[in-house]
C-alpha positions in Angstrom: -68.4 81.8 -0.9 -64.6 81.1 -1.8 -62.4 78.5 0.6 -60.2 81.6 1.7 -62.2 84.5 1.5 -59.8 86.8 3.6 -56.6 85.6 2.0 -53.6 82.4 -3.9 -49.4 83.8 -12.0 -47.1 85.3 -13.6 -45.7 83.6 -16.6 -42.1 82.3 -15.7 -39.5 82.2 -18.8 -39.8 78.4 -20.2 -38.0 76.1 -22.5 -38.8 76.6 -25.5 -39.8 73.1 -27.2 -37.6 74.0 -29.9 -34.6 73.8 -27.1 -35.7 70.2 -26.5 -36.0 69.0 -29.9 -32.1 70.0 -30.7 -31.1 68.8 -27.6 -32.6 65.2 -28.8 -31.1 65.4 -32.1 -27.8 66.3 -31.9 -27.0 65.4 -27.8 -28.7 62.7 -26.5 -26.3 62.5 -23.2 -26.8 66.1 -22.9 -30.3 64.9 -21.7 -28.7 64.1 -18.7 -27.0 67.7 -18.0 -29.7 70.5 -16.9 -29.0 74.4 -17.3 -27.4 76.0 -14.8 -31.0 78.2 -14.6 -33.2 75.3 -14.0 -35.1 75.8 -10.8 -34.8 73.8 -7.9 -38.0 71.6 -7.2 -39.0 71.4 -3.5 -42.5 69.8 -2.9 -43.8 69.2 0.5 -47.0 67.0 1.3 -49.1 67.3 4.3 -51.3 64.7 5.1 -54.8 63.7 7.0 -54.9 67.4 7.9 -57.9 69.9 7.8 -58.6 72.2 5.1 -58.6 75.2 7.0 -55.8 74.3 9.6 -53.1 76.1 8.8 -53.1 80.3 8.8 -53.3 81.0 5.5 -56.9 79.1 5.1 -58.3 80.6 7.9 -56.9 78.6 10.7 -57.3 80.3 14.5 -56.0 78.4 17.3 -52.9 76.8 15.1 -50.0 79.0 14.8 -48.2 78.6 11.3 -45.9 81.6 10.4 -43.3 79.8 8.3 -46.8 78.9 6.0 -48.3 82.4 6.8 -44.3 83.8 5.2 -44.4 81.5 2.7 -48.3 82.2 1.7 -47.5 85.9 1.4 -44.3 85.6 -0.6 -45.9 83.2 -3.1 -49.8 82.2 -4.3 -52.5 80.5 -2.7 -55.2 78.5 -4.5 -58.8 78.5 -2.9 -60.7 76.1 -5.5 -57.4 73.5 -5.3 -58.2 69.9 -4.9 -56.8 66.5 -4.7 -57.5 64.0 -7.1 -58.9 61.2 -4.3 -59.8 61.5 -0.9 -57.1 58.7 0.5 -53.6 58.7 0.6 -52.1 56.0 -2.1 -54.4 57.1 -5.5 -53.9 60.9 -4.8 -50.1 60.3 -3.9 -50.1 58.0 -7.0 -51.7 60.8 -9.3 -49.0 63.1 -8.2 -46.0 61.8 -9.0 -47.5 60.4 -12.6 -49.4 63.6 -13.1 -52.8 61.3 -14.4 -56.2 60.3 -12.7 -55.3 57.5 -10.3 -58.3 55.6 -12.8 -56.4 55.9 -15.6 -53.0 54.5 -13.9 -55.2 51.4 -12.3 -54.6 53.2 -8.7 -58.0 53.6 -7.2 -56.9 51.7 -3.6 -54.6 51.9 -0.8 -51.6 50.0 -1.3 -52.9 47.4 1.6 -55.3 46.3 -0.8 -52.0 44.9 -3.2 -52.1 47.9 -5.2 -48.3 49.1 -6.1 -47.5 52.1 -8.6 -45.9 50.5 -12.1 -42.9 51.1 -12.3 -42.8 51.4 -15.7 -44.9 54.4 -15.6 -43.0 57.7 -16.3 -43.1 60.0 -12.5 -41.4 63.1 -11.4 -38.7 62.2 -9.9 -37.5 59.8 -13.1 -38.4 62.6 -15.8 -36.4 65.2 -13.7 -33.5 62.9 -13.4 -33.4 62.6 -17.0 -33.1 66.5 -17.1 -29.9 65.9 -14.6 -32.1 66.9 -11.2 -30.8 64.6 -8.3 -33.9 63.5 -6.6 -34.9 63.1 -2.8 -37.2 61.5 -1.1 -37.9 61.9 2.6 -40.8 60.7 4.8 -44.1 58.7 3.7 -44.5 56.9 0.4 -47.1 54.7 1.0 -46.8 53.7 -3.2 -45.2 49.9 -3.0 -43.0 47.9 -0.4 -40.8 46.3 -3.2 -37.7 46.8 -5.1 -39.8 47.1 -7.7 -42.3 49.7 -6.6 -40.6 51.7 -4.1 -38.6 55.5 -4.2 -35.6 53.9 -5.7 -37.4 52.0 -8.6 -39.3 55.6 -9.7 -36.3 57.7 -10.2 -35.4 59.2 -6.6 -31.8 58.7 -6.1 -32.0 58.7 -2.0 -35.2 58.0 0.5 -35.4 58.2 4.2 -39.0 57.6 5.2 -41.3 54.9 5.2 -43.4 52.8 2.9 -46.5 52.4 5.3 -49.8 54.7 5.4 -48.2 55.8 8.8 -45.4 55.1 11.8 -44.9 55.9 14.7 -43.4 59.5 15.4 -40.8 58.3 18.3 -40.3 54.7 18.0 -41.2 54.3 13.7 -42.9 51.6 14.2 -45.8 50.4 12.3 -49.7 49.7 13.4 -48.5 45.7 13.3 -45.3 46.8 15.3 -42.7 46.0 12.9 -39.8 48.2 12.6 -40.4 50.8 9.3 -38.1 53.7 8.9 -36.0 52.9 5.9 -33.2 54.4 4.5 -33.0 53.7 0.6 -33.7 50.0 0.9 -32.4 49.3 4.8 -34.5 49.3 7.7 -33.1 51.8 10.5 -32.6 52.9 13.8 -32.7 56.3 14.2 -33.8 58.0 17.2 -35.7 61.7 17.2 -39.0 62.5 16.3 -39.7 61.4 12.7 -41.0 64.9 11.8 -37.5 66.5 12.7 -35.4 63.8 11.3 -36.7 63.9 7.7 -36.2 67.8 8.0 -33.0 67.3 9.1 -32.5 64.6 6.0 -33.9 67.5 3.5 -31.8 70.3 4.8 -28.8 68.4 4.2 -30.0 66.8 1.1 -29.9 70.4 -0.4 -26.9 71.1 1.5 -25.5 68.6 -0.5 -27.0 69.0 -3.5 -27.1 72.9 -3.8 -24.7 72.7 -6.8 -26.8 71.2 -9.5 -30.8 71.2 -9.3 -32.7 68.7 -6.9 -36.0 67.6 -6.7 -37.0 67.3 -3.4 -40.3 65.7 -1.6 -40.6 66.1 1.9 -43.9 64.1 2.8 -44.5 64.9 6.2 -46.1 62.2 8.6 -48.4 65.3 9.9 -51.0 64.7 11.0 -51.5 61.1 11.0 -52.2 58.6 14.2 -51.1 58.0 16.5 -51.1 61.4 17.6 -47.5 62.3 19.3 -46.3 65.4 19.6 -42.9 66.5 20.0 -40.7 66.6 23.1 -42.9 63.7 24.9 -41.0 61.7 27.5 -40.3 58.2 26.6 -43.3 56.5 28.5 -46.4 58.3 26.2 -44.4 57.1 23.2 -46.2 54.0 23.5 -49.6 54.9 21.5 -52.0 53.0 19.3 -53.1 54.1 16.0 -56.7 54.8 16.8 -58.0 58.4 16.1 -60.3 58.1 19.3 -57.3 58.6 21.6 -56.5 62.1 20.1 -57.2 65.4 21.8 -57.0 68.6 19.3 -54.5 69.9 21.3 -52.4 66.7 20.3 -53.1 67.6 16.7 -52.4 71.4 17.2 -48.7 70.3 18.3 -48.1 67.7 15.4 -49.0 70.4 13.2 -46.7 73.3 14.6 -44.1 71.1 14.9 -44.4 70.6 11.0 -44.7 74.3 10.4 -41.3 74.9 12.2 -39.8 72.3 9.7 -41.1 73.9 7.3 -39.4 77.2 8.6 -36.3 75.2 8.4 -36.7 74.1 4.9 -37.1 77.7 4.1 -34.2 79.2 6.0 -31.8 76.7 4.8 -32.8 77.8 1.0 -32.2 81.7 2.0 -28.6 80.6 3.6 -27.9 78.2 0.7 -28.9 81.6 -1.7 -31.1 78.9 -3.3 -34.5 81.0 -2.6 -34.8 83.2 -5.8 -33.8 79.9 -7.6 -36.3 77.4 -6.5 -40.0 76.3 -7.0 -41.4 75.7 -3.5 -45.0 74.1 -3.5 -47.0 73.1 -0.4 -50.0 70.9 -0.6 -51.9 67.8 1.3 -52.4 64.5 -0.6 -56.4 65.3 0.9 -57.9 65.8 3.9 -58.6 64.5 7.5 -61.2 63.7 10.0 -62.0 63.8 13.8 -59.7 65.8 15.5 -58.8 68.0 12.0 -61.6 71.6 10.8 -62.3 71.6 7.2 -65.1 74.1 7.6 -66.8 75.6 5.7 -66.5 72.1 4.1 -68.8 69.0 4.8 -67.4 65.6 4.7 -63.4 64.6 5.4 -61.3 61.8 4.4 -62.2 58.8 2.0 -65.4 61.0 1.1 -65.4 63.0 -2.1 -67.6 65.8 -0.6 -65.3 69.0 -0.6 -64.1 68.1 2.9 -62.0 65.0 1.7 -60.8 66.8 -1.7 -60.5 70.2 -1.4 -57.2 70.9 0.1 -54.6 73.7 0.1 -52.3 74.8 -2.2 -49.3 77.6 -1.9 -46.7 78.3 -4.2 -43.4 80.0 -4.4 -40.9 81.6 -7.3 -39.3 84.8 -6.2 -39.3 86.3 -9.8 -42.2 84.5 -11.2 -44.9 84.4 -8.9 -46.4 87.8 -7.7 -46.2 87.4 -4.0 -49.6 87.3 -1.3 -51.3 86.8 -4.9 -54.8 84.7 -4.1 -56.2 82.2 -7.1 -59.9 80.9 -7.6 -59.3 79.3 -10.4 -60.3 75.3 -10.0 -57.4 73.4 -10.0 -56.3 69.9 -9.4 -52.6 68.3 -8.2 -51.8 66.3 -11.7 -51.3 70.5 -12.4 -48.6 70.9 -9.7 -47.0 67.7 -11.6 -47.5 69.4 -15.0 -46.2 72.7 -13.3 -42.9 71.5 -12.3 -42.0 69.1 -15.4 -43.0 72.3 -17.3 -40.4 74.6 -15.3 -37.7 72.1 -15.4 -37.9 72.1 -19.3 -39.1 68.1 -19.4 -41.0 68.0 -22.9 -44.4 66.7 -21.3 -46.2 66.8 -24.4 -46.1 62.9 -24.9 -46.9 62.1 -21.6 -50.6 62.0 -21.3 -50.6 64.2 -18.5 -53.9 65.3 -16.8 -52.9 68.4 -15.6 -52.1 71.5 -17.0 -49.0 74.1 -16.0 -50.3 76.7 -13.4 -47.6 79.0 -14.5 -48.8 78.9 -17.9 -50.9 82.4 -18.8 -52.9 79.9 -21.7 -54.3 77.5 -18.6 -58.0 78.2 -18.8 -59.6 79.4 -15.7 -63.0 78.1 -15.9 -64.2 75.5 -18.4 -62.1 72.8 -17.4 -64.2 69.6 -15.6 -62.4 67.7 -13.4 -63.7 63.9 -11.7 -63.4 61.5 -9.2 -64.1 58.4 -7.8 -63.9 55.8 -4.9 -65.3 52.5 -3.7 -65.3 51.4 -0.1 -67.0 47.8 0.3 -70.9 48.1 -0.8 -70.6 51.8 -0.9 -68.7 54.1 -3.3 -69.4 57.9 -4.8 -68.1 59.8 -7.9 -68.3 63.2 -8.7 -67.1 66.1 -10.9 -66.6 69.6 -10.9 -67.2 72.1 -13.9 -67.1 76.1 -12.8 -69.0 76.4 -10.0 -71.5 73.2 -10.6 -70.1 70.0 -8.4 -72.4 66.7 -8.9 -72.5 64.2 -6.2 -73.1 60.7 -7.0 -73.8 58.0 -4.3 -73.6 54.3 -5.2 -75.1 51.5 -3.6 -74.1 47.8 -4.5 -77.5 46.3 -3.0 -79.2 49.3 -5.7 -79.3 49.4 -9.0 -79.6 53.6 -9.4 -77.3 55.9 -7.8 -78.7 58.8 -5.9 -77.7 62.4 -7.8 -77.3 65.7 -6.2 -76.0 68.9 -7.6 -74.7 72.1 -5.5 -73.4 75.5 -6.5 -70.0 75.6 -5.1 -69.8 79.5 -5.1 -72.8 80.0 -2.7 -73.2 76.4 -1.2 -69.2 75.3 -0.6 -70.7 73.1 2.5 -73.1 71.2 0.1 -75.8 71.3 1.8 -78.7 73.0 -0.7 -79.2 70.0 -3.5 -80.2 71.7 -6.5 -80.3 68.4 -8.7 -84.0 68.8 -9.6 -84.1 72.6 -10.0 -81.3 72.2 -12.5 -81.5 68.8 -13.8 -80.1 69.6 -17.4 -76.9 70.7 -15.9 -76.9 67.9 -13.8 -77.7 65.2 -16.4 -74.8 66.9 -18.5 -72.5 66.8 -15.9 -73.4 63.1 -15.2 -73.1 62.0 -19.0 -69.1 63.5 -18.9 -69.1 61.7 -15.6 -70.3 58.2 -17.1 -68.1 58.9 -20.4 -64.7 59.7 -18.3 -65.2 56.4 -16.5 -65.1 55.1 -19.6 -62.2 56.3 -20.9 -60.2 55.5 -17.8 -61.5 52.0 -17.7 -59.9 51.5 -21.1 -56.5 53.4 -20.0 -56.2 51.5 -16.8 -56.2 48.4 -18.7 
């Protein structure tokens, strides 16, 4: 059984590496001055959703037609995942394109964790290719000047820096004010899910001359659940998911779609559409109010619930449209993807993810991995065709417990077949052990 049974490549015209090479030896400023042809980058992040919540995975009481457009002009991945089940180490993953164990990002950035900013990211190897980079909404990567937007390469942020705010008054869970523009705290009244559309539309307004990079993060769907067009006396909520109805989800999420909508329309007026690479993902998935059948588990959990997420993208040209994709995939590839189709030589980068658009990606042997620690408790995993092993860890026990499912007739992992196939199991575990290793050493 495939995550989108009902319901995403074509292989786009790249830079050759032979282009980058002359352009290093004979024009180092040129580095700074993209092709007119580059595409226009515009990434936007859901977070703390459900995996089947929006239309084109199967959702049924949440109306999503700018997604639903968007789905059937582009691709849509049903074996997509994100690379940790909480919001810093996948968010962290995406903009380096690398395991958030390799980058020494495993934790939340409450725990003291901030992204280095002397790693490469997306927004500062685009800027190098002249792409003017924007950043609106969550971040949730480092407070500082010296781990925030501005320090990785985005040239302008609206947003905030905390794993959530409040939609209406943007404060934060300790009640401090949090919506910042560039490094200023602000006053801005609206609903935040409106305001950092109306911050991207007219960040490619502005923009629409040269390329941009754009990341809309949306604060959708995290507590406290507002939303929009509340009166000013249930503005005042607390940050606990108990409160929430799914009705209250249903309209955080719609509200989202419709900026979404916007995003789209103001590419088609701008005459930008044919021109730009428009991906849609989630940094992972949710819990309590959220569906991620047929999944089990939800967020911090590395069962498919917390990791296996949607993915749609859109290139008028390059990518057949309504086009659905089983291929296992992971987001360091939508990092990979888009450094590849703005003509960044990636090749030195170290990059765990491969281009999507490339026809050479292979479909099925690739193994991808995971991991997470919460107190005395922690699980790892990893993926390899249709085999996923489980591994629970115990600080009071020495041996972890092992399970094994088939993905392709089990995707709710609930049939264990560990013992019946305990060679591909013990395989899968021995990479598993071995790619700790390896990050281990690259996270020092």
């Amino acid at each position: 059984m495939r995550f989108d049974e009902e319901n995403v490549l074509c292989n786009p015209g790249l830079l050759r590496p032979v282009v980058a090479v002359i352009f290093a030896l004979y024009c180092t400023s040129c580095m700074a001055e993209a092709p007119a042809d580059n595409p226009n980058i515009v990434l936007i992040v859901a977070d703390y959703m459900g995996a089947s919540d929006i239309g084109p995975y199967g959702a049924t009481d949440i109306s999503t037609p700018s997604l639903d457009e968007l789905a059937s002009q582009g691709v849509r991945y049903t074996d997509f995942y994100a690379s940790a089940p909480i919001c810093g180490p996948s968010r962290a993953a995406l903009m380096t394109g690398r395991y958030p164990a390799k980058i020494g990002f495993e934790r939340n950035i409450h725990a003291g964790t901030s992204l280095n900013a002397t790693l490469p990211t997306l927004p500062s190897l685009l800027g190098q290719r002249g792409y003017t980079n924007g950043h609106f909404g969550k971040w949730h990567l480092g407070h500082s000047e010296k781990s925030d937007p501005l320090a990785h390469g985005f040239d302008e942020f609206l947003g905030y820096h905390f794993w959530s705010i409040n939609h209406y008054t943007h404060l934060n869970d300790s009640g401090e004010e949090a919506l910042i523009h560039n490094r200023d705290i602000i006053e801005r009244e609206g609903y935040l899910t409106e305001i950092i559309t109306d911050e991207s539309v007219r960040f490619m307004r502005e923009n629409q001359d040269s390329p941009f990079f754009l990341y809309l993060s949306y604060n959708t769907a995290l507590p406290p659940y507002l939303g929009p067009d509340l009166p000013p006396e249930q503005w005042v909520s607390n940050f606990d998911d108990g409160t929430a109805t799914r009705d209250d989800y249903i309209s955080m999420v719609e509200a989202m779609d419709a900026g979404v909508g916007r995003v789209l329309d103001a590419l088609d007026d701008l005459n930008l559409t044919d021109n730009t690479l428009v991906v849609f993902t989630y940094d992972h998935n949710g819990r309590h109010v959220v569906r991620n059948a047929p999944f089990s588990g939800g967020f911090a959990t590395l069962n498919e619930g917390g990791i296996r997420v949607p993915l749609i993208m859109r290139w008028p040209g390059k990518l057949r449209g309504g086009e659905k994709l089983h291929s296992p995939a992971i987001n360091m590839d939508i990092t990979a993807t888009i450094l590849n189709a703005a003509g960044v030589e990636s090749e030195s980068l170290d990059l765990d993810g491969l281009d999507l658009l490339d026809e050479q990606t292979p479909d099925e042997e690739r193994t991808f991995f995971w991991r997470i620690t919460l107190g005395n408790f922690g699980q790892a995993a990893a993926r390899r065709n249709n085999w996923k092993l489980l591994v629970q860890r115990f600080a009071t026990f020495s041996r972890p417990t092992i399970y094994l499912y088939d993905l392709e007739s089990d995707p709710g992992e609930s049939n264990d077949l560990y013992y019946k196939h305990k060679e591909i199991g013990d395989r899968l575990h021995r990479d598993l052990i071995e790619w700790e290793a390896t990050a281990a050493e690259s996270g020092k």
